[in-house]
C-alpha angles and dihedrals in degrees: 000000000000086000088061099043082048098057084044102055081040097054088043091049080058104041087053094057091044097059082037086061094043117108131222126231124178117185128202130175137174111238094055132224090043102163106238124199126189124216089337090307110110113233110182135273125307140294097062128174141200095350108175117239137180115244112263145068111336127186115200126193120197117179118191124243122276102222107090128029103279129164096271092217100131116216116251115192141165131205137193103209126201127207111264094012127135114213138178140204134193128185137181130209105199116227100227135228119249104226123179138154133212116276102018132247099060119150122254115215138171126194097263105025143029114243113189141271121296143293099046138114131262127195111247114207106051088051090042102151098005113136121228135183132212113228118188126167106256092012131093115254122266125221130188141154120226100233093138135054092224122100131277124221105168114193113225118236108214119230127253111281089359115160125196110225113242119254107204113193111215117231119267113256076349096286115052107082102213089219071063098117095179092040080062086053089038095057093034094059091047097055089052097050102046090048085052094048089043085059098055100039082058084051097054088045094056085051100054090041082058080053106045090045090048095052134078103188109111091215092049090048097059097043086057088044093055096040092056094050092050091044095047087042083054090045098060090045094054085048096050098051100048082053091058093048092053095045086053082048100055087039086065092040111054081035101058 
C-alpha cells in the first residue's frame, strides 16, 4: 500500500513538472476567424488564446478566411518556445487594391520591380505611397502613387500615329461569319433539335428490340432486328450531329 502511494505521489511529482515546463501561446489576426494550425495539427479560428505547448521549436500556419477578397499569402511562423513563457502573435491579411487599365493588359511597374499585367490586385498597405506606372505597347505611360485604398482604372492615352494592327477573325467551317448573330441561333436550335431527335430515335430502338426479344416468329424476328439496328444507326447520327453543332456554337462563342 505505501509502494502505491508512493508511485502516485511520484506520477503526480512528474506530471506537475511537466505542466510547470508547458508554454503559452495566445493568436490573434485581422482580419479575424483565420484557421490556424500548429505544427500540421489544426487548432480552431482565430483569435486563440492561452493554447499549452511543450518548450521547443513551433511552426505555425494561419491562413486567412475565405469569405472577402484578402491578399491569399498564408503566414508561416516559427516559434521557439520556453518553457513558462507567454507569447503572442498578430498577423494581417491586407485587403488589396483593384487596379486595371483601358484597355487591359497594361504592364504594372515600380520603380524597383515588375508586377504583372492588369487587372489584377495589389496589397495596399505594404505599397502605401509607391508610385507605379502602366506600360502598354502604342499607349503613353501612366503613372500613379498608391496613396488610396480605392481602385484604380487608368485610361490609356494612344501615341501619336499609332495603328492598331487588324485582327481578322476567319469564318467559322469557311461560311458562318461569327458576327453572324442568326448563324448562333441557327446552331443553337439545331443542336436542340437533333439531340432531341437522337433521344427519340433510342427510344424507338429499345422498343423494337422489346419487340424483337417477345416474339417467336422468325420473320418477325428479323424485321425487329433490323429495325433496331436502323433506328440505333439514326440515333448516333442524330448525336453526332447535334455534337458538332454544339462544338461550332461554343467556337463563336468563346471567339467572339
Amino acid at each position: 500500500m505505501k509502494t502505491l502511494f508512493k508511485w502516485i505521489a511520484f506520477s503526480l511529482f512528474i506530471a506537475g513538472i511537466v505542466f510547470a515546463q508547458t508554454g503559452k501561446i495566445s493568436i490573434d489576426s485581422s482580419p479575424s476567424n483565420s484557421w490556424v494550425r500548429i505544427d500540421s495539427i489544426l487548432i480552431g479560428k482565430t483569435p486563440l488564446t492561452d493554447i499549452q505547448l511543450r518548450p521547443g521549436l513551433h511552426e505555425i500556419h494561419i491562413a486567412p478566411p475565405k469569405g472577402g477578397i484578402w491578399n491569399y499569402e498564408d503566414k508561416l511562423l516559427r516559434v521557439n518556445l520556453r518553457g513558462n513563457q507567454d507569447t503572442t502573435l498578430s498577423v494581417t491579411f491586407y485587403k488589396p487594391v483593384y487596379i486595371n487599365s483601358i484597355p487591359y493588359g497594361a504592364h504594372l511597374k515600380s520603380d524597383v520591380e515588375y508586377i504583372g499585367i492588369t487587372p489584377l490586385y495589389l496589397p495596399f498597405e505594404p505599397n502605401h505611397g509607391t508610385s507605379f506606372r502602366l506600360v502598354k505597347e502604342g499607349f503613353e505611360p501612366y503613372s500613379f502613387v498608391l496613396d488610396r485604398p480605392s481602385p484604380i482604372v487608368a485610361r490609356l492615352q494612344k501615341k501619336e500615329g499609332y495603328v492598331e494592327p487588324e485582327q481578322r477573325k476567319p469564318r467559322l467551317l469557311g461560311f458562318l461569319p461569327k458576327q453572324n448573330v442568326k448563324s448562333k441561333f441557327t446552331l443553337l436550335a439545331i443542336t436542340v433539335a437533333t439531340h432531341w431527335a437522337s433521344f427519340y430515335l433510342k427510344n424507338v430502338a429499345d422498343e423494337k428490340y422489346e419487340d424483337y426479344q417477345r416474339t417467336a416468329d422468325p420473320q418477325l424476328m428479323h424485321k425487329y432486328w433490323d429495325e433496331t439496328r436502323k433506328y440505333d444507326r439514326l440515333s448516333d447520327i442524330s448525336l453526332g450531329v447535334s455534337y458538332a453543332a454544339l462544338i461550332g456554337l461554343m467556337y463563336m462563342v468563346i471567339w467572339h
